[in-house]
C-alpha atoms as an extended CHARMM CRD file, in Angstrom:
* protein
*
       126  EXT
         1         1  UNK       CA            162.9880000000      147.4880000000       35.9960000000  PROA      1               0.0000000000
         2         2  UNK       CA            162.4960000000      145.6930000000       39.2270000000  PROA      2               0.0000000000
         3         3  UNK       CA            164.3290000000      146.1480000000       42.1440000000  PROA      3               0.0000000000
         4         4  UNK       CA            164.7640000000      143.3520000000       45.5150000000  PROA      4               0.0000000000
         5         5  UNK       CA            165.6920000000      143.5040000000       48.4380000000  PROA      5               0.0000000000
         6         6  UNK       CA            166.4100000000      140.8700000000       50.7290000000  PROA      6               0.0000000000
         7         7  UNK       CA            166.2660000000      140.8280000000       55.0730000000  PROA      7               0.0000000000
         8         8  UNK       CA            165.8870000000      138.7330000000       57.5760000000  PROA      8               0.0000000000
         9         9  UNK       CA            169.1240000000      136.3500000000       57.4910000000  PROA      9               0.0000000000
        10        10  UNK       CA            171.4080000000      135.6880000000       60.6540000000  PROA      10              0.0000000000
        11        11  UNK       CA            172.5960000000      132.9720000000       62.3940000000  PROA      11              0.0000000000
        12        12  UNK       CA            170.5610000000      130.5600000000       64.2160000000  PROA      12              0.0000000000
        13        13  UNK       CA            171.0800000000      127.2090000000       65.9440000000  PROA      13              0.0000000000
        14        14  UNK       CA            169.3560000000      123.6850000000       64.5440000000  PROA      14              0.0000000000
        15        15  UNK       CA            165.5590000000      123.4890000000       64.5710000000  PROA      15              0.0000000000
        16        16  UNK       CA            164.9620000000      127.0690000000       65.2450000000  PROA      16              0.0000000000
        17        17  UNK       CA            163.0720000000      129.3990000000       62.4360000000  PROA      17              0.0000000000
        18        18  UNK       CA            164.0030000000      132.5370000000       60.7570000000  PROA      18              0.0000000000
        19        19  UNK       CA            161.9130000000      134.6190000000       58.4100000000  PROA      19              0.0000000000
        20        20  UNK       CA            163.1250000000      135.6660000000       55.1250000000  PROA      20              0.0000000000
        21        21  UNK       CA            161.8850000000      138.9110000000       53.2950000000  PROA      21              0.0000000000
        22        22  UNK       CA            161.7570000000      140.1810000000       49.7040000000  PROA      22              0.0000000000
        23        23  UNK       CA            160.8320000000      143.6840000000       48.8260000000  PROA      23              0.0000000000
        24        24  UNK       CA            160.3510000000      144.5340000000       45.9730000000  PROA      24              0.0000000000
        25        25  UNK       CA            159.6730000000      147.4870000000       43.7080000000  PROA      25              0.0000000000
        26        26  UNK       CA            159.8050000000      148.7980000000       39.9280000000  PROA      26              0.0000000000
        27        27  UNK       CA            157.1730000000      148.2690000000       38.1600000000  PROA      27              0.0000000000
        28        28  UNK       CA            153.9210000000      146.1230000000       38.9000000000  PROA      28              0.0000000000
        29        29  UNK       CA            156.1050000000      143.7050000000       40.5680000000  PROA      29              0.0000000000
        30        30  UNK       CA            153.6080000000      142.6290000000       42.8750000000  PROA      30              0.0000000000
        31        31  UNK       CA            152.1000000000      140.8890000000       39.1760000000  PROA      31              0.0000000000
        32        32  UNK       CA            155.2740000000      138.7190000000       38.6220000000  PROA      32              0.0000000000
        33        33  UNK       CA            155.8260000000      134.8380000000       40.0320000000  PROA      33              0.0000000000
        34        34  UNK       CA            158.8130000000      134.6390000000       42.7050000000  PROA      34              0.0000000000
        35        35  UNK       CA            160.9290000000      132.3740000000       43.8720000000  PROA      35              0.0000000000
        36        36  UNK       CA            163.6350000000      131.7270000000       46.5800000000  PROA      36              0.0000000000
        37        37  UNK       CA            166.8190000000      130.3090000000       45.5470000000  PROA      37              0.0000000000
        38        38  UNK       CA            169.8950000000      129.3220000000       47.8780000000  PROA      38              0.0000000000
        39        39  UNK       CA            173.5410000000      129.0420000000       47.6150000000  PROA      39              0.0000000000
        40        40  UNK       CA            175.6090000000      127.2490000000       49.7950000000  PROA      40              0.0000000000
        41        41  UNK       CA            179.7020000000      127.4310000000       49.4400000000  PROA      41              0.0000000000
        42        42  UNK       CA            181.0550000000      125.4270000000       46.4880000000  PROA      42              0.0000000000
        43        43  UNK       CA            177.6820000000      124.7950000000       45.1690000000  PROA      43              0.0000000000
        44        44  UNK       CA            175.0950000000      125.6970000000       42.6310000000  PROA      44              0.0000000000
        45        45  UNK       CA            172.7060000000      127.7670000000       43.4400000000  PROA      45              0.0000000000
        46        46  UNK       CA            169.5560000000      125.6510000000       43.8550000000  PROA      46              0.0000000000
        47        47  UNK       CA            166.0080000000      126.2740000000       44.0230000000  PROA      47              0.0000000000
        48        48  UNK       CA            164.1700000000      126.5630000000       47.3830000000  PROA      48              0.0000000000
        49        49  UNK       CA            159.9690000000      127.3550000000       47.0320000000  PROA      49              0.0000000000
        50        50  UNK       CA            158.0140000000      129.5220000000       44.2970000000  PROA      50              0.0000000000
        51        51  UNK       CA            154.9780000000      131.2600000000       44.0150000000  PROA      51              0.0000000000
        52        52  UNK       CA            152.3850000000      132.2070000000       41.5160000000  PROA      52              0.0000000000
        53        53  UNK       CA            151.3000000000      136.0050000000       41.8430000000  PROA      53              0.0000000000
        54        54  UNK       CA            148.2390000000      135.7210000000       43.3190000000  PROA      54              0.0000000000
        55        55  UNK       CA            150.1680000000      133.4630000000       45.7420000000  PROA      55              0.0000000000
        56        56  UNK       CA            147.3940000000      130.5770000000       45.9600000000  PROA      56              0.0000000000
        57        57  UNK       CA            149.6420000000      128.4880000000       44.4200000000  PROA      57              0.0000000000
        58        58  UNK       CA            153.4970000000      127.2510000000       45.5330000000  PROA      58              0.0000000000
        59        59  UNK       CA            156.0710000000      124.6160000000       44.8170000000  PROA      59              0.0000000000
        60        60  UNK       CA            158.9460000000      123.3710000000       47.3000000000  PROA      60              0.0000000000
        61        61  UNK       CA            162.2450000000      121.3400000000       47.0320000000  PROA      61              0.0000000000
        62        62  UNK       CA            162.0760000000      118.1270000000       48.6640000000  PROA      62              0.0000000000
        63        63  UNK       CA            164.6420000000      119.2650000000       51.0700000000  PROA      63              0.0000000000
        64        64  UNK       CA            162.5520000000      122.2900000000       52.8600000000  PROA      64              0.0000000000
        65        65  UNK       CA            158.5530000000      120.8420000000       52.0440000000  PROA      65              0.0000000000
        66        66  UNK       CA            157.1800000000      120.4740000000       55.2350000000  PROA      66              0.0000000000
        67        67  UNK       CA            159.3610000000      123.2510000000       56.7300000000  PROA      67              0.0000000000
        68        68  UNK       CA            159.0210000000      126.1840000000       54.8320000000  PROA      68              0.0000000000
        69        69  UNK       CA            156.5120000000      128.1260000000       53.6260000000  PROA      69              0.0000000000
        70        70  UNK       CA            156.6940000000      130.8740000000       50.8190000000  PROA      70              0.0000000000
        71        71  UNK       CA            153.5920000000      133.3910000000       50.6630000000  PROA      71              0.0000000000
        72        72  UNK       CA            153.5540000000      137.2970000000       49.3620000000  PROA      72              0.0000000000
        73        73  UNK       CA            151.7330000000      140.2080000000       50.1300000000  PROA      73              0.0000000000
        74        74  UNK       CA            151.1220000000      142.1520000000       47.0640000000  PROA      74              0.0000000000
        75        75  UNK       CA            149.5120000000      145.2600000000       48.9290000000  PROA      75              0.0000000000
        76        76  UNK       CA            152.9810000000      145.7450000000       50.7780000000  PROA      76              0.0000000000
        77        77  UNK       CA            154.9450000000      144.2280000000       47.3130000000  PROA      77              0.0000000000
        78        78  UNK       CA            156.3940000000      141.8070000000       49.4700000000  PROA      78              0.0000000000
        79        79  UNK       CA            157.3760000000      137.9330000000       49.6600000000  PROA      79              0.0000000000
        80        80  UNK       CA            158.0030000000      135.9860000000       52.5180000000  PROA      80              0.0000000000
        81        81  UNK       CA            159.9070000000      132.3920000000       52.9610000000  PROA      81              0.0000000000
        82        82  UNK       CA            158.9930000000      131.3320000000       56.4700000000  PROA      82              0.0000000000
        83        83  UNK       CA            161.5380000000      128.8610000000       57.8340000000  PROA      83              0.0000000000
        84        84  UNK       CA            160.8770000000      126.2200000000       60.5260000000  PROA      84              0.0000000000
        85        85  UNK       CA            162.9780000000      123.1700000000       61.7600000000  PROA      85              0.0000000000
        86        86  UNK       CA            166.2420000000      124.6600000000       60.4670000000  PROA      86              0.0000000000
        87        87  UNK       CA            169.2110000000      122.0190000000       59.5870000000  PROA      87              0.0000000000
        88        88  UNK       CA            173.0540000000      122.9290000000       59.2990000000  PROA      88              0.0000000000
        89        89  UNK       CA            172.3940000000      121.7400000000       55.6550000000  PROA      89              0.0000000000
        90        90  UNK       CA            169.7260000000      124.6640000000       55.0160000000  PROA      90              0.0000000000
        91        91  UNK       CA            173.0990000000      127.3710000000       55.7370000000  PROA      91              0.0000000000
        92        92  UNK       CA            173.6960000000      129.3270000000       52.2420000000  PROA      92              0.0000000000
        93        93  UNK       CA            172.9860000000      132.5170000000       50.9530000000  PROA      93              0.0000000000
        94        94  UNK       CA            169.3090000000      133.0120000000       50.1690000000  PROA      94              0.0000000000
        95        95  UNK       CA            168.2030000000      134.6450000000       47.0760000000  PROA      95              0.0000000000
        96        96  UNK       CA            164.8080000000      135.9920000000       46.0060000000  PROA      96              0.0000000000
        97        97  UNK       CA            164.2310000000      136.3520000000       41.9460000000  PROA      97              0.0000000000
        98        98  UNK       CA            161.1660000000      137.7930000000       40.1020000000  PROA      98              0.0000000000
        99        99  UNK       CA            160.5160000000      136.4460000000       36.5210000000  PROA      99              0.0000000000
       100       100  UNK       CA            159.0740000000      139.6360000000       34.6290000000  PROA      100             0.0000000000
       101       101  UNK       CA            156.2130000000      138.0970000000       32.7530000000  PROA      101             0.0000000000
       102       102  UNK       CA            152.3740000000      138.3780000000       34.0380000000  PROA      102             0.0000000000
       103       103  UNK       CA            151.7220000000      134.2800000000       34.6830000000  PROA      103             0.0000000000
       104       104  UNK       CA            149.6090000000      132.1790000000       36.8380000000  PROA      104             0.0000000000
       105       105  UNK       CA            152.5840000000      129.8940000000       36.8690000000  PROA      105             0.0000000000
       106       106  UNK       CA            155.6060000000      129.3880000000       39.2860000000  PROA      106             0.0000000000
       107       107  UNK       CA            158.7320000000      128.3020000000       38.4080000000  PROA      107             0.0000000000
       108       108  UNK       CA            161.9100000000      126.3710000000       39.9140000000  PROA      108             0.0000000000
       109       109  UNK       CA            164.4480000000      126.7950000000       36.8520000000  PROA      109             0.0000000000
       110       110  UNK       CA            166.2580000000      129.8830000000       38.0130000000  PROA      110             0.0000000000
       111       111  UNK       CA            167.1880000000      130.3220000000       33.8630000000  PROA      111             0.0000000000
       112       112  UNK       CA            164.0740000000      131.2280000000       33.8690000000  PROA      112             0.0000000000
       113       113  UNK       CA            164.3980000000      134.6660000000       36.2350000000  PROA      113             0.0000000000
       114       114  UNK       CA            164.8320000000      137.8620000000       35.3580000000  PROA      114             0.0000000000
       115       115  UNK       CA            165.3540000000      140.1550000000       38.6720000000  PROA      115             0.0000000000
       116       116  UNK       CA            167.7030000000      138.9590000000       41.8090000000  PROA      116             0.0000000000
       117       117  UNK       CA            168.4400000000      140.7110000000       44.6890000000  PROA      117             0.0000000000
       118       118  UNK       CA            171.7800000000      140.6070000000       46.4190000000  PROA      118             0.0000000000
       119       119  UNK       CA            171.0650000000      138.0050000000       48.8260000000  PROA      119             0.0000000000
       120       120  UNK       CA            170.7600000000      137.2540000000       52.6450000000  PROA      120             0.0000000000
       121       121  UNK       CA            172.9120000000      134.8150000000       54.6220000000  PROA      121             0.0000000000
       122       122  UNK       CA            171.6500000000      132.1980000000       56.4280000000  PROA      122             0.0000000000
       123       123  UNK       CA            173.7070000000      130.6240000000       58.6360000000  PROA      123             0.0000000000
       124       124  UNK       CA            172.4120000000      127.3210000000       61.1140000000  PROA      124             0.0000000000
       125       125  UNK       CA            174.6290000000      126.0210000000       63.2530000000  PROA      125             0.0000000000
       126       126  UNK       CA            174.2300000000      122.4820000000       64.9520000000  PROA      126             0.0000000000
């Protein structure tokens, strides 16, 4: 079993940054792909960045390439989504996920998941 935990959410005003984290724990998490997922009110939750394990390799929604970053350090078993240039539009409830399989892959179909934490809020006002 695997086990995250989100931080790092709060309430910030248009084009300023926050810095999302995602422990994690169980075991040999730090071998599984991540990814960051978002929910905003009334919508689906949607897909946000990914990373392979080794994290030399990540993937980005339109909507945040160019302003976020995802990376992980496996020695602390711990994944980061750095956000920069923050819109109203980016406010939702930020999610990380784990999928459980050892791959050199990452993924954007959250079906595709199989650990979630309970999620952080972020919340950008204009």
């Amino acid at each position: 079993q695997v086990q995250l935990v989100e931080s790092g959410g709060g309430l910030v005003q248009a084009g300023g940054s926050l810095r999302l984290s995602c422990a994690t724990s169980g075991r040999t998490s730090s071998n599984y792909p991540m990814g960051w997922f978002r929910q905003a009110p009334g919508k689906e939750r949607e897909f946000v960045a990914a990373i392979n394990w080794r994290g030399g390799s990540a993937y980005y929604a339109d909507s945040v390439k160019g302003r976020f970053t995802i990376s992980r350090d496996n020695a602390k078993n711990t994944v980061y989504l750095q956000m920069n240039s923050l819109k109203p539009e980016d406010t939702a409830v930020y999610y990380c996920a784990a999928r459980g399989i050892y791959s050199g892959s990452y993924y954007s179909d959250p079906r595709l998941y199989d650990y979630w934490g309970q999620g952080t809020q972020v919340t950008v006002s204009s």
